[in-house]
Residue, then its C-alpha position, 0 to 999 in steps of 0.5 A: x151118085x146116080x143122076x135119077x138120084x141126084x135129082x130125087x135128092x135136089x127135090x125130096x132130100x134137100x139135105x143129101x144134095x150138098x156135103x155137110x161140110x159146106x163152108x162158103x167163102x163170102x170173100x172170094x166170091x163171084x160177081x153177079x155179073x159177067x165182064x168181057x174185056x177187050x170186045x167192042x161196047x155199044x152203050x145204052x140209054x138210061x133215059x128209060x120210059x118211068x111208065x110201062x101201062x100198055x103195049x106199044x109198037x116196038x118200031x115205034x120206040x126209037x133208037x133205045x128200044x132194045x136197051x129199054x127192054x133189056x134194063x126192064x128184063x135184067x137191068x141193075x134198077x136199083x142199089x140198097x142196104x139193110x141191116x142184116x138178120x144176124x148182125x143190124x149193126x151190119x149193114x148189107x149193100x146190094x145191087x137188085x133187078x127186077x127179077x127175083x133170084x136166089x139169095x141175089x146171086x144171078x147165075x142167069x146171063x142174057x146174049x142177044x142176037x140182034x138184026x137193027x139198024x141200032x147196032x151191026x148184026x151180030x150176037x152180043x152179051x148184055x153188059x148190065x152192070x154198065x148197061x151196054x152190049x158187048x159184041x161177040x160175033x158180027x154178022x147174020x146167022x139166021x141159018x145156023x139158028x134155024x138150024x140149030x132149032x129143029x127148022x122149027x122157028x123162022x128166024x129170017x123174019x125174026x129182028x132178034x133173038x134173046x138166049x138165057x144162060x147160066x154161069x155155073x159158079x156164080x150160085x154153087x159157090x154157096x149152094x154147091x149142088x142144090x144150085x142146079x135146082x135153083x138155076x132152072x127156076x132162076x131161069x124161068x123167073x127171068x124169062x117170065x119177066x122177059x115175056x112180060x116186058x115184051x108184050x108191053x114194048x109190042x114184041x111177039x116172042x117164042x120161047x124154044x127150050x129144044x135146041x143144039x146145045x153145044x151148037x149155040x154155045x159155041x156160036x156164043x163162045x161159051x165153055x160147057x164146063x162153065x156155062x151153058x145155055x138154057x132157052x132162047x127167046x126169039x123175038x118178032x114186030x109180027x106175030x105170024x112170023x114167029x111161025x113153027x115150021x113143019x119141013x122135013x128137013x135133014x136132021x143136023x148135029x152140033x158138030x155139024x153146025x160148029x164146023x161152020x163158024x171158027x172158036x172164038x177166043x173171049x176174056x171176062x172177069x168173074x172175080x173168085x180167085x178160087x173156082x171150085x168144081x162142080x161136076x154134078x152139075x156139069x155131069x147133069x147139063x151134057x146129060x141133058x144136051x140135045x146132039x141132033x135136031x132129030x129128036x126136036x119135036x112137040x111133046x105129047x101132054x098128059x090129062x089133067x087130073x083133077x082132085x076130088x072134093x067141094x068146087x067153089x066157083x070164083x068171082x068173075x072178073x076182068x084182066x089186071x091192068x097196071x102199069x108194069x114199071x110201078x109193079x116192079x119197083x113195089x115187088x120184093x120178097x119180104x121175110x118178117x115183114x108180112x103182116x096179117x090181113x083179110x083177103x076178099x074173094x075178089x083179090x084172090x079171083x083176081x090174083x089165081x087169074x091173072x096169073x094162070x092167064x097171063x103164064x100163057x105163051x107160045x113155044x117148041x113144047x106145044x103141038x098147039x097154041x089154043x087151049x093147051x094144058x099147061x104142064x105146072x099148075x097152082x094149088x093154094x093153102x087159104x086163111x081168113x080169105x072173105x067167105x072162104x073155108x080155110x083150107x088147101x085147095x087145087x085152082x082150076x083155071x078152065x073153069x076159075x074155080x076152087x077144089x076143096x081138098x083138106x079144110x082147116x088151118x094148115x099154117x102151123x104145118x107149113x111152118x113146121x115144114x120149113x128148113x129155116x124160119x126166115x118167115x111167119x105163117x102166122x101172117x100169111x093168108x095165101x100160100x102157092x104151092x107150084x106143081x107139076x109132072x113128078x116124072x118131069x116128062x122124062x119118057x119125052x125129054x130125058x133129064x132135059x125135062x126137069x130143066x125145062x120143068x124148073x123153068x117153066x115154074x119159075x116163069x109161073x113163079x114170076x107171073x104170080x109175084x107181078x100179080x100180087x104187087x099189082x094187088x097191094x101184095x107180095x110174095x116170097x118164093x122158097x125152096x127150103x120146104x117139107x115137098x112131102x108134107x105138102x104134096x100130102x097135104x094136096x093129095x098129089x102124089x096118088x093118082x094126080x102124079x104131081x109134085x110141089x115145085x116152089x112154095x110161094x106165101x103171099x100177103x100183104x106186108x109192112x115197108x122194110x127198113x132198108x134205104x134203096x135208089x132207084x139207077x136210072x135217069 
């Protein structure tokens, strides 16, 4: 299979991504988290702050600062049971974090590159199964980092550095290809929590999606043939110093910068005692491997257009304000617990906002950070919203305003659309619909694009679920939805060149029967 088609099949043919004959061996599976042995561990405080309400100076944070932001990224915040869909004598026990993942598994990974009195410098993997560190390699590599980007970042007046990874098997071993697909959302959702986070804990960040692959899992210790990194996140007490570099530097490769730092030799744990191959998926990542720091560069954007049809302008309003802590503990994706409400012009104006203002963010993507069109934007379906036609519609953030594209009632359809009938649309006033570029910009970034592109939804994905647990709501992310039948239904494919990315229904919902605690002191 070719890899052009291997990702129009992820995308459009969801059915023809994976073999029929799948069969997922729930007794050998991995663990949604990874365990080195053998490395030295540096502990982390559990008396985390209970409130995040408003940015606060990092300096200012003391000895668990850097502990208190990884817990509210990617720590294990709470364990629950539920009765399972199949079987409610059955009860399921799961261990959840803040960010969503698909069908819980966590493929994601985070390391962290670390320059504070708190710990010796070095890079580390964040342990969040006993909420530690675990040091790979000490010492300071901001030279080979910067390198490693392009001389696009000054890492020297950097604190830290985040990497987000993925291990491979920890999701293919029940989604087989169509893991590759969710690995890049998984990512993104991850990093929209990170952003998020740090802005409450006064960092200043620059996510970079290009980088020397095979360079920087090196300097982590990874194997390609099993995980790999997909973005990093550097991370500043000075929002001027995470500053783009416009040297003429030498261009460098990955084996240039791997020649400068020994292999280093790791054991971790990941409990399958069968690990199956995936070669699809490890064929896609060298595919999209970038080998040398010359073709590192800004992308150029492509004009946004718009549909045509009845513009209905929204309410004005202010920025959310919440208190980030209690948002998280409130949002999960409720499957049979929506229930039908009505939604005031207000919510939405309030909901389409925050979300499009809050997915704003510095990276290497961009030639400028003021008034960038953003390369994934939000269409809507409405049902019963105050003084609203029902109707699919397309956001326009510049000017916070709606476009009619199709009127009616378009729930039927949706729910006609979905591969499994986990949800009813019935009970669903607003459905998101995340879109983005159908070449994934591959003219610019090859196949490295449609990670990016997956990522850069899921970080969407992520401010859209915060906002609407802010609102008294929740929202489900799905994957298993007809992508034709809705881009029909928003008039993408024609000359607007978009595609729908995630489907997300939203809506208020009713408290699931599941007892849950909170792992924290």
């Amino acid at each position: 299979m070719s890899l052009d088609t291997f990702l129009h099949n992820l995308h459009f043919d969801i059915e023809k991504a994976s073999p029929p004959d799948w069969e997922v061996d729930w007794e050998d599976a991995p663990l949604p988290f990874k365990l080195y042995r053998g490395l030295p561990q540096f502990p982390l405080t559990l008396e985390v702050p209970l409130t995040l309400d408003g940015p606060a100076d990092f300096s200012k944070r003391g000895v668990g600062g850097i502990g208190h932001f990884l817990w509210y990224a990617y720590g294990l915040t709470q364990i629950s049971q539920a009765p399972r869909a199949s079987d409610p004598d059955d009860l399921m026990q799961s261990f959840r974090r803040y960010p969503p993942s698909g069908g819980g598994l966590y493929p994601s990974e985070l390391y962290v590159y670390l320059k504070t009195e708190e710990f010796p410098d070095g890079v580390y993997h964040y342990d969040a199964a006993h909420h530690r560190l675990v040091l790979l390699r000490e010492g300071n590599f901001d030279s080979y980092l910067t390198k490693s980007l392009g001389d696009r970042c000054n890492l020297s007046a950097c604190f830290g550095v985040i990497f987000v990874s993925t291990m491979f098997w920890k999701n293919f071993f029940k989604y087989n290809n169509f893991s590759y697909r969710l690995q890049g959302l998984d990512a993104g959702v991850l990093i929209g929590q990170l952003l998020e986070v740090a802005k409450r804990f006064g960092m200043n960040t620059k996510v970079c999606f290009q980088f020397l692959d095979r360079a920087i899992n090196h300097l982590l210790g990874l194997s390609e043939e099993e995980e790999s990194t997909y973005a990093m996140i550097a991370l500043s007490k000075e929002r001027a110093n995470v500053c783009t570099s416009d040297k003429n530097t030498e261009a460098v490769t990955s084996a240039d910068l791997c020649r400068e730092l020994p292999d280093i030799q790791t054991e971790h744990y990941v409990r399958s005692l069968v690990v199956k191959e995936f070669p699809m998926v490890t064929t896609m990542n060298r595919a999209s491997m970038i080998e040398t720091s010359r073709t590192i560069q800004p992308i150029e954007p492509k004009e946004g257009r718009k549909c045509e049809g009845h513009v209905i302008a929204l309410p004005i309003v202010k920025r959310l304000s919440y208190d980030l802590a209690s948002v998280c503990k409130k949002r999960f994706s409720p499957e049979m617990d929506f229930v039908l409400g009505k939604v005031s012009q207000v919510q939405l104006a309030l909901l389409l906002q925050e979300s499009t203002a809050s997915f704003a963010y510095r990276n290497d993507l961009d030639k400028s950070s003021v008034d960038t069109e953003h390369r994934v934007s939000i269409y809507v379906s409405l049902y019963n919203v105050e003084d609203l036609e029902n109707g699919s519609y397309q956001y326009d953030g510049k000017t916070h305003s709606l476009i009619l594209i199709r009127p009616g009632d378009h729930r039927l359809q949706l729910q006609s659309g979905m591969s499994l009938d986990i949800l009813n649309f019935q009970q669903v006033p607003i459905c998101i619909h995340v879109a983005g570029d159908r070449t994934y910009f591959k003219s610019q970034l090859g196949y490295r694009g449609y990670r990016i592109q997956q990522m850069e939804a899921g970080m969407l994905v992520q401010r859209i679920l915060l906002a609407a647990s802010a609102l008294g709501m929740n929202g489900h992310p799905l994957l298993g939805f007809d992508v034709h039948m809705c881009d029909e239904l928003y008039k993408m494919s024609g000359s607007q060149g978009k595609t729908s990315l995630i489907q997300i229904p939203i809506a208020p919902y009713r408290n699931r029967p599941w007892l849950k605690a909170g792992l924290h002191s």
